[in-house]
Biopython code that builds the backbone (N, CA, C, O; Angstrom):
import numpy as np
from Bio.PDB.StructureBuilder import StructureBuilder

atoms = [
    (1, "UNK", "N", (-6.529, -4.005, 11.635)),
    (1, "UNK", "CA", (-6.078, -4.714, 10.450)),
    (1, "UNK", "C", (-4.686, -5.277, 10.725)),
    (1, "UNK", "O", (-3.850, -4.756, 11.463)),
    (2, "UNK", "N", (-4.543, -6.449, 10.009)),
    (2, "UNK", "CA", (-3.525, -7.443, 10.136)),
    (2, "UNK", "C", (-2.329, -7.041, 9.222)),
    (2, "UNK", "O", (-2.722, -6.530, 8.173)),
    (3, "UNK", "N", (-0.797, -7.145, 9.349)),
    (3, "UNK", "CA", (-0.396, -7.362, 7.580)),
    (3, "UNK", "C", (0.900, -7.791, 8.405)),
    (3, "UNK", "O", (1.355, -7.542, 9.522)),
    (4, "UNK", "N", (1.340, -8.715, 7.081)),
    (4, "UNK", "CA", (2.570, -9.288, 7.343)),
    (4, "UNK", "C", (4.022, -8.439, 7.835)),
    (4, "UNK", "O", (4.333, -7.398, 7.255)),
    (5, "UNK", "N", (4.674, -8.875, 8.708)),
    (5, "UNK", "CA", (5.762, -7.951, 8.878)),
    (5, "UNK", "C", (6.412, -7.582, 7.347)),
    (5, "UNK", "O", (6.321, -6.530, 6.714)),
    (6, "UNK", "N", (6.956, -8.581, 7.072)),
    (6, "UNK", "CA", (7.438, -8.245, 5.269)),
    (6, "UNK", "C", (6.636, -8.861, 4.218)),
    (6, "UNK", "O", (5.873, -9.826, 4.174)),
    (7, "UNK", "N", (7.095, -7.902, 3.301)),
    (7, "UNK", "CA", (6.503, -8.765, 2.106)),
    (7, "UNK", "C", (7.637, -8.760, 1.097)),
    (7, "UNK", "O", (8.489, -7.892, 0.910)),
    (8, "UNK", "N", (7.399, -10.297, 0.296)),
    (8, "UNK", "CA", (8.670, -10.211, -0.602)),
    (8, "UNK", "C", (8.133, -9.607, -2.268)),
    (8, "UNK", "O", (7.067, -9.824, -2.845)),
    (9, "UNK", "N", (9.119, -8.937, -2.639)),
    (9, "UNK", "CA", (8.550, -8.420, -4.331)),
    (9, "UNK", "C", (9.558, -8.220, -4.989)),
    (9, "UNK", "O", (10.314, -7.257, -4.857)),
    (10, "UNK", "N", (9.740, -9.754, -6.316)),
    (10, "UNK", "CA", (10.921, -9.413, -7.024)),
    (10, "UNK", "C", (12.470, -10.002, -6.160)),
    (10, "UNK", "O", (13.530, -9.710, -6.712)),
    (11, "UNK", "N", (12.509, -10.596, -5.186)),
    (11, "UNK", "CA", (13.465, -10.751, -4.478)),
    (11, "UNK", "C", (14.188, -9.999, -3.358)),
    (11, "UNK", "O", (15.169, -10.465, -2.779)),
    (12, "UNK", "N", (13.547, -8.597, -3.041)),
    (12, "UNK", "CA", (13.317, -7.720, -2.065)),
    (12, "UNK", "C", (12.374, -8.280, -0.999)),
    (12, "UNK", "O", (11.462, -9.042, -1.322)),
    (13, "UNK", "N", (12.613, -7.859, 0.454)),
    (13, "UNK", "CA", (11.731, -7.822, 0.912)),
    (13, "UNK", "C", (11.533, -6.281, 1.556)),
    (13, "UNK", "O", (12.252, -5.387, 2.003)),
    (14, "UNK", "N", (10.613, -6.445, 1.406)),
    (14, "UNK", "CA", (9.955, -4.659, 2.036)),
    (14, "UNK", "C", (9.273, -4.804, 3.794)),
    (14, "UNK", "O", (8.477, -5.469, 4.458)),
    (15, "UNK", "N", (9.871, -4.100, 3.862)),
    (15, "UNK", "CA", (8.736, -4.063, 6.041)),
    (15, "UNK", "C", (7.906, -3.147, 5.667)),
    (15, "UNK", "O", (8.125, -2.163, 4.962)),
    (16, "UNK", "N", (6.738, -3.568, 6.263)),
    (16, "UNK", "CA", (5.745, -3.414, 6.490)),
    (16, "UNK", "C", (5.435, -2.232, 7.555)),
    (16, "UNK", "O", (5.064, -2.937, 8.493)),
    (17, "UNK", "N", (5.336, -0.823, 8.060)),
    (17, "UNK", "CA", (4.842, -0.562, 8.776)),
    (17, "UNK", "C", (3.588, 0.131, 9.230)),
    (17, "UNK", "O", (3.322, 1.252, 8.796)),
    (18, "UNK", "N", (2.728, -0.551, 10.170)),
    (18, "UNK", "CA", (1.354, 0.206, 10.175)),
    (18, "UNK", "C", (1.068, -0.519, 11.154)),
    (18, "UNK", "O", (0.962, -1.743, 11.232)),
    (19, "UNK", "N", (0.908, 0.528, 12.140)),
    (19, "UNK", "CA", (0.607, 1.674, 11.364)),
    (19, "UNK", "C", (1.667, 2.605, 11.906)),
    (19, "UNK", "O", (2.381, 2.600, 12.908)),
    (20, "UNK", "N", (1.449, 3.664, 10.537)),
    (20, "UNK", "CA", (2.701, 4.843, 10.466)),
    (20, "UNK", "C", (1.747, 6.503, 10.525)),
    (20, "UNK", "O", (0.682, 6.916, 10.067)),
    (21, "UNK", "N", (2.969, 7.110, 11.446)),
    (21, "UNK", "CA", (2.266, 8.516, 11.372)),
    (21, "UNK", "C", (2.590, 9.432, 10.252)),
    (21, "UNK", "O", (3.749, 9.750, 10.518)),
    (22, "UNK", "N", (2.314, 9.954, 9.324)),
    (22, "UNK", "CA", (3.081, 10.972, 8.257)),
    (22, "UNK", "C", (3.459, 12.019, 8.988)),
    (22, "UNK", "O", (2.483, 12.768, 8.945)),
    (23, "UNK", "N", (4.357, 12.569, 9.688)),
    (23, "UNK", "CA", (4.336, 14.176, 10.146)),
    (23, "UNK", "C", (4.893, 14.479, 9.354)),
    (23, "UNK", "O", (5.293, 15.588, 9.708)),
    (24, "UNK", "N", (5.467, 14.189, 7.916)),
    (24, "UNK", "CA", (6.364, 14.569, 7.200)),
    (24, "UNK", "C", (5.073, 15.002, 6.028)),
    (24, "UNK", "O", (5.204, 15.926, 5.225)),
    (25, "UNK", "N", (4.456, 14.567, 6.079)),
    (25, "UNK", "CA", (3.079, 14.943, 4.963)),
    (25, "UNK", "C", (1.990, 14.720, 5.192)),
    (25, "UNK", "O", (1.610, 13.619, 4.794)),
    (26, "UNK", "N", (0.735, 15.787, 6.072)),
    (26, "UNK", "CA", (-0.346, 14.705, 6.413)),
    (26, "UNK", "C", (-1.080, 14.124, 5.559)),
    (26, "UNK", "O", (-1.811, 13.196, 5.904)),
    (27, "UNK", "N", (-1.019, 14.565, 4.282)),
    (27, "UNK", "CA", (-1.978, 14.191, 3.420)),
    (27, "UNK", "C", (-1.527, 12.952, 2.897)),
    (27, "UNK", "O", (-2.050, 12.700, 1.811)),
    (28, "UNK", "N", (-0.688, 12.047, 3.329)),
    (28, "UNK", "CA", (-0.305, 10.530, 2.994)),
    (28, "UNK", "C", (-0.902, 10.184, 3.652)),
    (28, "UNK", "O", (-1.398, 10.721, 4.642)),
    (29, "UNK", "N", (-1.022, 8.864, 3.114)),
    (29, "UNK", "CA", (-2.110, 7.318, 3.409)),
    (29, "UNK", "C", (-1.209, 6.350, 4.090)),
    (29, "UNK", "O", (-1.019, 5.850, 5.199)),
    (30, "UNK", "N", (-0.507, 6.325, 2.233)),
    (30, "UNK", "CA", (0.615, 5.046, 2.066)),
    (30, "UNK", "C", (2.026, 5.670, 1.047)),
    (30, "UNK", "O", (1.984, 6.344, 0.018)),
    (31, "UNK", "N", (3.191, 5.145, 1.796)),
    (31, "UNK", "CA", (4.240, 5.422, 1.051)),
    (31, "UNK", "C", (5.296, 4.139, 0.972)),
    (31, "UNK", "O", (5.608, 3.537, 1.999)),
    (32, "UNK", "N", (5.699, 3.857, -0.028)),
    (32, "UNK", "CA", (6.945, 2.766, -0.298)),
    (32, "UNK", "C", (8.124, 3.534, -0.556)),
    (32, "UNK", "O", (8.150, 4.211, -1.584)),
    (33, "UNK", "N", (9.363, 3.531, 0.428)),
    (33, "UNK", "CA", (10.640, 3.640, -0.059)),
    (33, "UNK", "C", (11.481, 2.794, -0.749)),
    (33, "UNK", "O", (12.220, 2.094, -0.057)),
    (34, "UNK", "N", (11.534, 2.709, -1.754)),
    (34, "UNK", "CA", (12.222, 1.761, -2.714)),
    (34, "UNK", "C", (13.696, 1.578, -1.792)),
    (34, "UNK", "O", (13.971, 0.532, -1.204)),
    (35, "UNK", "N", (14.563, 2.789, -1.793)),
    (35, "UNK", "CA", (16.330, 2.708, -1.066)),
    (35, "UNK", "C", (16.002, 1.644, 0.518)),
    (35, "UNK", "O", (16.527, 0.623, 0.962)),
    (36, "UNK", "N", (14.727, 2.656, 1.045)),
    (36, "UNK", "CA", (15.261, 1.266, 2.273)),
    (36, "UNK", "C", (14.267, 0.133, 2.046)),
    (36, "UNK", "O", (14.431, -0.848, 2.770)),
    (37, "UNK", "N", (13.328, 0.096, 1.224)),
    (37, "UNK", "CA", (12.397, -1.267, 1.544)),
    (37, "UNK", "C", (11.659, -1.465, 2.400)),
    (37, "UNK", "O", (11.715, -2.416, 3.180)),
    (38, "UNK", "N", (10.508, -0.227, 2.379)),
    (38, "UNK", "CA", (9.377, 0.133, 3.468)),
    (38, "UNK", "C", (8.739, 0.658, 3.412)),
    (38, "UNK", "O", (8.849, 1.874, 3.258)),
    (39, "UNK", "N", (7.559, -0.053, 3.520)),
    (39, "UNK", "CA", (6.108, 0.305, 3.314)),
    (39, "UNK", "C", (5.484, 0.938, 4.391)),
    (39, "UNK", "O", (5.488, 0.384, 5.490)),
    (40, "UNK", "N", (5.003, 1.912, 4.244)),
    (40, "UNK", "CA", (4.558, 2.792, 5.632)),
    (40, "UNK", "C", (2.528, 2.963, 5.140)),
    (40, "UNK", "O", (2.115, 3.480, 4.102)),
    (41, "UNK", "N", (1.878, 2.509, 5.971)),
    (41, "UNK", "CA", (0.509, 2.522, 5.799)),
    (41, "UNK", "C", (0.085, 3.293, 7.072)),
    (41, "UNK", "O", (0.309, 3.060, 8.260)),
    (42, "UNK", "N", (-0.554, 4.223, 6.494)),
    (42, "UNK", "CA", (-1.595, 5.138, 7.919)),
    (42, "UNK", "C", (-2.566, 4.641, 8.059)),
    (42, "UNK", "O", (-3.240, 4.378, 7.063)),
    (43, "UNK", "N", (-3.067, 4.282, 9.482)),
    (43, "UNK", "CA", (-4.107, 4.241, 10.626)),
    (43, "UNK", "C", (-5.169, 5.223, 10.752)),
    (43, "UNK", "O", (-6.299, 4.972, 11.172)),
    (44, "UNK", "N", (-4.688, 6.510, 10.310)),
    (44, "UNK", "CA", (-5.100, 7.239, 10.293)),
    (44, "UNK", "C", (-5.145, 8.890, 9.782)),
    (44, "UNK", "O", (-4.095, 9.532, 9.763)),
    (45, "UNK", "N", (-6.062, 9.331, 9.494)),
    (45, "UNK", "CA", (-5.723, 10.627, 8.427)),
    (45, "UNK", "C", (-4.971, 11.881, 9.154)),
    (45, "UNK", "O", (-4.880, 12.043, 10.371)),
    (46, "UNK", "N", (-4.462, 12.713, 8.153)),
    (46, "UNK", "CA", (-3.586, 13.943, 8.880)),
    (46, "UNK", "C", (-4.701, 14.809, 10.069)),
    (46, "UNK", "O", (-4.324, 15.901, 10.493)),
    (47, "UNK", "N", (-5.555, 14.444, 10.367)),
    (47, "UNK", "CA", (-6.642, 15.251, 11.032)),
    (47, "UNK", "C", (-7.141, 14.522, 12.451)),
    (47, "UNK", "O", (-7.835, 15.024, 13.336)),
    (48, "UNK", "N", (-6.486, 12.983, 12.380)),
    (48, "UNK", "CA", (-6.381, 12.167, 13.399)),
    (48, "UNK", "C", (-7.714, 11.114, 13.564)),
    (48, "UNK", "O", (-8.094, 10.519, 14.572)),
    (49, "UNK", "N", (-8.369, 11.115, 11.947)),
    (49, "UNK", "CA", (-9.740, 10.548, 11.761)),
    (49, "UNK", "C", (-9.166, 9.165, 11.314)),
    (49, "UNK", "O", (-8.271, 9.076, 10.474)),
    (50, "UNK", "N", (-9.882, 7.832, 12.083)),
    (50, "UNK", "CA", (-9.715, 6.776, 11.512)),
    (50, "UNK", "C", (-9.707, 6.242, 10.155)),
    (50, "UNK", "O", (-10.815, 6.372, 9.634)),
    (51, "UNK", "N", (-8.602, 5.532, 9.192)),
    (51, "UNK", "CA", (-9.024, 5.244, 7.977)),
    (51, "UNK", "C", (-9.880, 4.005, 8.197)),
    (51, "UNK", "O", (-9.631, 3.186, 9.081)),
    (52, "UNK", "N", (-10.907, 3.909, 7.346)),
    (52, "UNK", "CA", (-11.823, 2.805, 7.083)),
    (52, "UNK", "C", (-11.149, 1.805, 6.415)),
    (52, "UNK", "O", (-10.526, 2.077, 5.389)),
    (53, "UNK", "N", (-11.216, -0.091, 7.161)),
    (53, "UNK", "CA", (-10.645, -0.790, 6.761)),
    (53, "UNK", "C", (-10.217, -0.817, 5.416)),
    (53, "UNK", "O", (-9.091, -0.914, 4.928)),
    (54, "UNK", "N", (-11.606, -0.685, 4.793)),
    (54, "UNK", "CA", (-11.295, -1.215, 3.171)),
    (54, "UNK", "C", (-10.322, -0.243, 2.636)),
    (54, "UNK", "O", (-9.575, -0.718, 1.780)),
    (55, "UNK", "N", (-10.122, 1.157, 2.966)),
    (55, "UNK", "CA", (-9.606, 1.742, 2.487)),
    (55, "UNK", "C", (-7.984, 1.257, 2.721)),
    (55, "UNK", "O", (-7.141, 1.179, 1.828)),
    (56, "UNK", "N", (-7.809, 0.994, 3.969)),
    (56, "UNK", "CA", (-6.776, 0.712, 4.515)),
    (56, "UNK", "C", (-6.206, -0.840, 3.365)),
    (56, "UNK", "O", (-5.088, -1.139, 2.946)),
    (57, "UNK", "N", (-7.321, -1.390, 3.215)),
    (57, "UNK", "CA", (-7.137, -2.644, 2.221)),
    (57, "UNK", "C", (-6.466, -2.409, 1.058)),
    (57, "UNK", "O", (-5.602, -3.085, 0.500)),
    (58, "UNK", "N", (-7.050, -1.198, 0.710)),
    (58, "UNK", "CA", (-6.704, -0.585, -0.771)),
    (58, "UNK", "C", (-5.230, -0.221, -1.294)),
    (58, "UNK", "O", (-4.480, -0.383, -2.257)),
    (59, "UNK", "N", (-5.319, 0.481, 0.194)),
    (59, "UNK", "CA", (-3.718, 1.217, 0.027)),
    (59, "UNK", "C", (-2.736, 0.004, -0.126)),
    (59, "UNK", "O", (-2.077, -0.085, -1.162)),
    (60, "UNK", "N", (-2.635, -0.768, 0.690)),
    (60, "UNK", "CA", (-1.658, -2.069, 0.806)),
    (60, "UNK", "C", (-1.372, -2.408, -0.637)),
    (60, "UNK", "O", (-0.257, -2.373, -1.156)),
    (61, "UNK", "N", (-2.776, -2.821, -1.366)),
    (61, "UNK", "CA", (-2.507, -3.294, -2.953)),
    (61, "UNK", "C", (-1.677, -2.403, -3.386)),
    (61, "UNK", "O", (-0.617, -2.629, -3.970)),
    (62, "UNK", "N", (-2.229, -1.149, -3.057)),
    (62, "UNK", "CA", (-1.496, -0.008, -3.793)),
    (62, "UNK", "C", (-0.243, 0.482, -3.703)),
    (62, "UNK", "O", (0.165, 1.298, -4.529)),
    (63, "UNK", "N", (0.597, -0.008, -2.575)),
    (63, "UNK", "CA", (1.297, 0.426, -2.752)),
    (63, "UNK", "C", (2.201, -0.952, -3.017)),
    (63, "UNK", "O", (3.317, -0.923, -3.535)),
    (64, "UNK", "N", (1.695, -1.859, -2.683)),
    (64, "UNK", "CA", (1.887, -3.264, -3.500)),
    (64, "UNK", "C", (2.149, -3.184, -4.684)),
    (64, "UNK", "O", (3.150, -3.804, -5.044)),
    (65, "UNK", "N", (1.540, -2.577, -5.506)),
    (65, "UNK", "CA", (1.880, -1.991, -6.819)),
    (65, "UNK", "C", (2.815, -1.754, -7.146)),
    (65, "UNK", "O", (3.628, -2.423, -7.784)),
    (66, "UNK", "N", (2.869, -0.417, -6.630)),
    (66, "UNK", "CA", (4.050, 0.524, -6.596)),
    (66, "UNK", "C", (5.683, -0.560, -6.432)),
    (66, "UNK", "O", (6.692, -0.452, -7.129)),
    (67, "UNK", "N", (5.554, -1.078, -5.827)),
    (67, "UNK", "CA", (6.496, -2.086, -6.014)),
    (67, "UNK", "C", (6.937, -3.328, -7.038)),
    (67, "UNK", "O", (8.000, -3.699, -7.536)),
    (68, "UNK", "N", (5.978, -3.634, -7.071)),
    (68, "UNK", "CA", (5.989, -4.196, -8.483)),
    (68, "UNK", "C", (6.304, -3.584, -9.800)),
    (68, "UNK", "O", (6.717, -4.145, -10.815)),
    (69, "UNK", "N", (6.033, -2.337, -9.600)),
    (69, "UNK", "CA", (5.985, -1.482, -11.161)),
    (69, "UNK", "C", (7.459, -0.860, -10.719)),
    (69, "UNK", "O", (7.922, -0.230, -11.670)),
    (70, "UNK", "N", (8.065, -0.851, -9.922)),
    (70, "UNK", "CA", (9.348, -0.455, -9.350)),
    (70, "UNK", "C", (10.333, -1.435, -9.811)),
    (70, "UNK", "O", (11.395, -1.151, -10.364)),
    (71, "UNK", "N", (9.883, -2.666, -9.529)),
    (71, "UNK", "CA", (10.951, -3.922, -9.921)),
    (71, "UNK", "C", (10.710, -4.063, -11.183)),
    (71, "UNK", "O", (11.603, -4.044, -12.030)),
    (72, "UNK", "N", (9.428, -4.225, -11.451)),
    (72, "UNK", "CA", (8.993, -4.830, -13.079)),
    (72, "UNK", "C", (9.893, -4.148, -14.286)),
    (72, "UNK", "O", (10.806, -4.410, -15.069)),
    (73, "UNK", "N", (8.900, -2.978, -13.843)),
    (73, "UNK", "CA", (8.557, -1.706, -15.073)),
    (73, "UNK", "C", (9.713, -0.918, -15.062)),
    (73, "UNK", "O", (10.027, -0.434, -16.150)),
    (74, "UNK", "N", (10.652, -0.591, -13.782)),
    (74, "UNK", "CA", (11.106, 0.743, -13.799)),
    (74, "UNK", "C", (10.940, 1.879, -13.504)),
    (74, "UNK", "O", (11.625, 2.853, -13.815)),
    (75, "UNK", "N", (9.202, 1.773, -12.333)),
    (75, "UNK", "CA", (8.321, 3.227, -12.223)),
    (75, "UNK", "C", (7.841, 3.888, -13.035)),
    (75, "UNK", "O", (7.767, 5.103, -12.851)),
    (76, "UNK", "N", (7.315, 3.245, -14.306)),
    (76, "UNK", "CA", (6.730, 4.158, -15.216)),
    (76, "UNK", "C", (5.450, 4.473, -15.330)),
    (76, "UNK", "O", (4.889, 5.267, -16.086)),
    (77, "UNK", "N", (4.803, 3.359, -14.017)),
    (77, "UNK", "CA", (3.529, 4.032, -14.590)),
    (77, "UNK", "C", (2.955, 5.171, -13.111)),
    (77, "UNK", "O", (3.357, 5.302, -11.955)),
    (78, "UNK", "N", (1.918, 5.772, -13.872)),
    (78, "UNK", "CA", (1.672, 7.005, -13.668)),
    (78, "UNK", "C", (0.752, 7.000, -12.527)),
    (78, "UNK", "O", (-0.370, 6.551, -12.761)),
    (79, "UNK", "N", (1.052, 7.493, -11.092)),
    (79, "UNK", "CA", (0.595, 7.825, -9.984)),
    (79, "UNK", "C", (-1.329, 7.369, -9.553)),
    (79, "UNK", "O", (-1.886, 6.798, -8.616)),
    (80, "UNK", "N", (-1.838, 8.102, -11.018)),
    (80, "UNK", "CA", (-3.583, 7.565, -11.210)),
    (80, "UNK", "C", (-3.624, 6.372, -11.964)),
    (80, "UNK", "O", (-4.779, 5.955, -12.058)),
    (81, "UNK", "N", (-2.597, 5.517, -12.663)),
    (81, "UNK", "CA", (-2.472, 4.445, -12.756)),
    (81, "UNK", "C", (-3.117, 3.606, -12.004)),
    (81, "UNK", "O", (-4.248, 3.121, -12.049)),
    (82, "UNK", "N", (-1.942, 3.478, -11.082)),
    (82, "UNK", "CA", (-1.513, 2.727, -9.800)),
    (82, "UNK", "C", (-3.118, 3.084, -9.295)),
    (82, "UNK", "O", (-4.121, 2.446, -9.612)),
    (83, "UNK", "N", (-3.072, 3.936, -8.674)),
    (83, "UNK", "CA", (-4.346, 4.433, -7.954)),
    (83, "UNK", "C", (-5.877, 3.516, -8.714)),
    (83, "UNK", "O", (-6.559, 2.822, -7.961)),
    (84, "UNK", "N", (-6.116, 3.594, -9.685)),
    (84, "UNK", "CA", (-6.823, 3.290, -10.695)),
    (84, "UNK", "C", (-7.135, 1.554, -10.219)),
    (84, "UNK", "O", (-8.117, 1.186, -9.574)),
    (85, "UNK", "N", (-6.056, 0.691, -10.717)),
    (85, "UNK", "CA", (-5.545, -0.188, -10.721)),
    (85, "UNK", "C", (-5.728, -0.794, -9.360)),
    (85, "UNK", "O", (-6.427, -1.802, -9.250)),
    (86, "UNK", "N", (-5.163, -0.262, -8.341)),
    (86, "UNK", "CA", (-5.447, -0.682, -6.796)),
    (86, "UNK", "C", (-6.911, -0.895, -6.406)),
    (86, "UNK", "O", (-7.260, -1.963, -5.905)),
    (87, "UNK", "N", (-7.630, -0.062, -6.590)),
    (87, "UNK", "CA", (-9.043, 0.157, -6.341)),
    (87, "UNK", "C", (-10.292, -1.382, -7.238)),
    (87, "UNK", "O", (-11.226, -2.036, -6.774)),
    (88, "UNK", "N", (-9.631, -1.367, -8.590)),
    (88, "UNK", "CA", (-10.045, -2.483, -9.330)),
    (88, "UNK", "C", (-10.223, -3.804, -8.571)),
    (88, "UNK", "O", (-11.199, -4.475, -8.235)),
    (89, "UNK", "N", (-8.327, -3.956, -8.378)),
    (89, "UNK", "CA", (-8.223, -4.900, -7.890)),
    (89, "UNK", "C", (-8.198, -5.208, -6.995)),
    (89, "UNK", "O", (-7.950, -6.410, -6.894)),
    (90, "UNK", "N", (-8.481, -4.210, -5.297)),
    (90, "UNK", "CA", (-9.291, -4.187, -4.556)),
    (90, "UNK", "C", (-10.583, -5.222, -4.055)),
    (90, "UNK", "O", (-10.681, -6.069, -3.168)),
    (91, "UNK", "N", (-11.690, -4.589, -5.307)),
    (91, "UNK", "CA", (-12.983, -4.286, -5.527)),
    (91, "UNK", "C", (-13.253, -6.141, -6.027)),
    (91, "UNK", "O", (-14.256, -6.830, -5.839)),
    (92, "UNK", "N", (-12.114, -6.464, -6.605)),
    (92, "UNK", "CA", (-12.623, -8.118, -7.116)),
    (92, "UNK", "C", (-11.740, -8.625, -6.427)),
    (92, "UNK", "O", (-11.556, -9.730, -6.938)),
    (93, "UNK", "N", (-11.090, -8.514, -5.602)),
    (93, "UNK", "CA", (-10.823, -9.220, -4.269)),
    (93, "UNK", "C", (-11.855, -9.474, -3.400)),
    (93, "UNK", "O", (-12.513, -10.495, -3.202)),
    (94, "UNK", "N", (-11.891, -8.344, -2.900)),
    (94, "UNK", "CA", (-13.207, -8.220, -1.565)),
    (94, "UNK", "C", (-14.556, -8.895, -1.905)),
    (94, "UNK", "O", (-15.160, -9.621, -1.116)),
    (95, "UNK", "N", (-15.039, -8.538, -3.357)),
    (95, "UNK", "CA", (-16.137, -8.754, -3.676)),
    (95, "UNK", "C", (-16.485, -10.485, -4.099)),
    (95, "UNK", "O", (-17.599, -10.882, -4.443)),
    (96, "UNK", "N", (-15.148, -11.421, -3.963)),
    (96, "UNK", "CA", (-15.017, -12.875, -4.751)),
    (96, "UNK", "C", (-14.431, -12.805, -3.080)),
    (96, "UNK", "O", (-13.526, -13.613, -2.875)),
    (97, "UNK", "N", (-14.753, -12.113, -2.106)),
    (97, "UNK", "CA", (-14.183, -13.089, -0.474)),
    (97, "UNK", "C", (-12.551, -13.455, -0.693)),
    (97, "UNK", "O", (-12.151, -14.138, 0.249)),
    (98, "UNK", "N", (-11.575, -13.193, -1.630)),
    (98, "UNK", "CA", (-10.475, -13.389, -1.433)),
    (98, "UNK", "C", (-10.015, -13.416, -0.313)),
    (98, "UNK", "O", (-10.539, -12.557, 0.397)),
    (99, "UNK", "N", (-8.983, -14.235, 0.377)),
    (99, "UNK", "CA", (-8.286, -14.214, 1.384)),
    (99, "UNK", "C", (-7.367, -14.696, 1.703)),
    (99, "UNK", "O", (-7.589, -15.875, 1.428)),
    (100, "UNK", "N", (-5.976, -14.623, 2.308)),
    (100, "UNK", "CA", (-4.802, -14.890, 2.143)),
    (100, "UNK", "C", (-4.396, -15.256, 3.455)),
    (100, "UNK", "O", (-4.332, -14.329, 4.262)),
    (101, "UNK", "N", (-4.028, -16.723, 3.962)),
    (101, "UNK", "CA", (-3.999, -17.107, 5.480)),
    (101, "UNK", "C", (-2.410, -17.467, 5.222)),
    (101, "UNK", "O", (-1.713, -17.882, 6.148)),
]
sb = StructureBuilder()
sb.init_structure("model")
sb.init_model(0)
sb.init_chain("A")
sb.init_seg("    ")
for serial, (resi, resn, name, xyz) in enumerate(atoms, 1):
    if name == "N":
        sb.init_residue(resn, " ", resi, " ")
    sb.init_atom(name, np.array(xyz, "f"), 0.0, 1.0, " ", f" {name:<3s}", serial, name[0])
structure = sb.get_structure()
């Protein structure tokens, strides 16, 4: 999977990295640091099992989100929100062939 070195959100830009190892938590996917502006996406699970593209698709929105609701909102919304929300809009991406060149 492809992804832009940065992405801009709100007038930030965030780096992109992925893929990233968690040794700090295996049970992360995807994490955004708001202080430095970095998106960290796993390749792969704490067990060293490949993530499946789409999933890998998912997380990006998601934590795409997370940024947005960071600049927007203030972080208020709630963890299964986001989660919720990512997956949706996911699901009518992929499924309408969206694509972003």
């Amino acid at each position: 999977m492809k992804f832009p070195k940065k992405i801009k959100v709100g007038g930030h830009y965030y780096s992109i990295v992925f893929p990233y190892v968690f040794k700090e938590d295996k049970t992360l996917w995807g994490q955004t640091d708001h202080a430095t502006l970095e998106m960290r996406i796993a390749e792969q699970d704490g067990a060293g099992n490949k993530v499946d593209p789409s999933k890998i698709g998912e997380i990006f929105i998601h934590e795409i989100l997370h940024c947005v609701d960071e600049i927007y909102n203030g972080g208020r919304l709630e963890e299964d929100t986001i989660k919720r929300i990512s997956q949706g809009l996911y699901q009518v991406l992929k499924e309408n062939k969206f694509t972003i060149e």
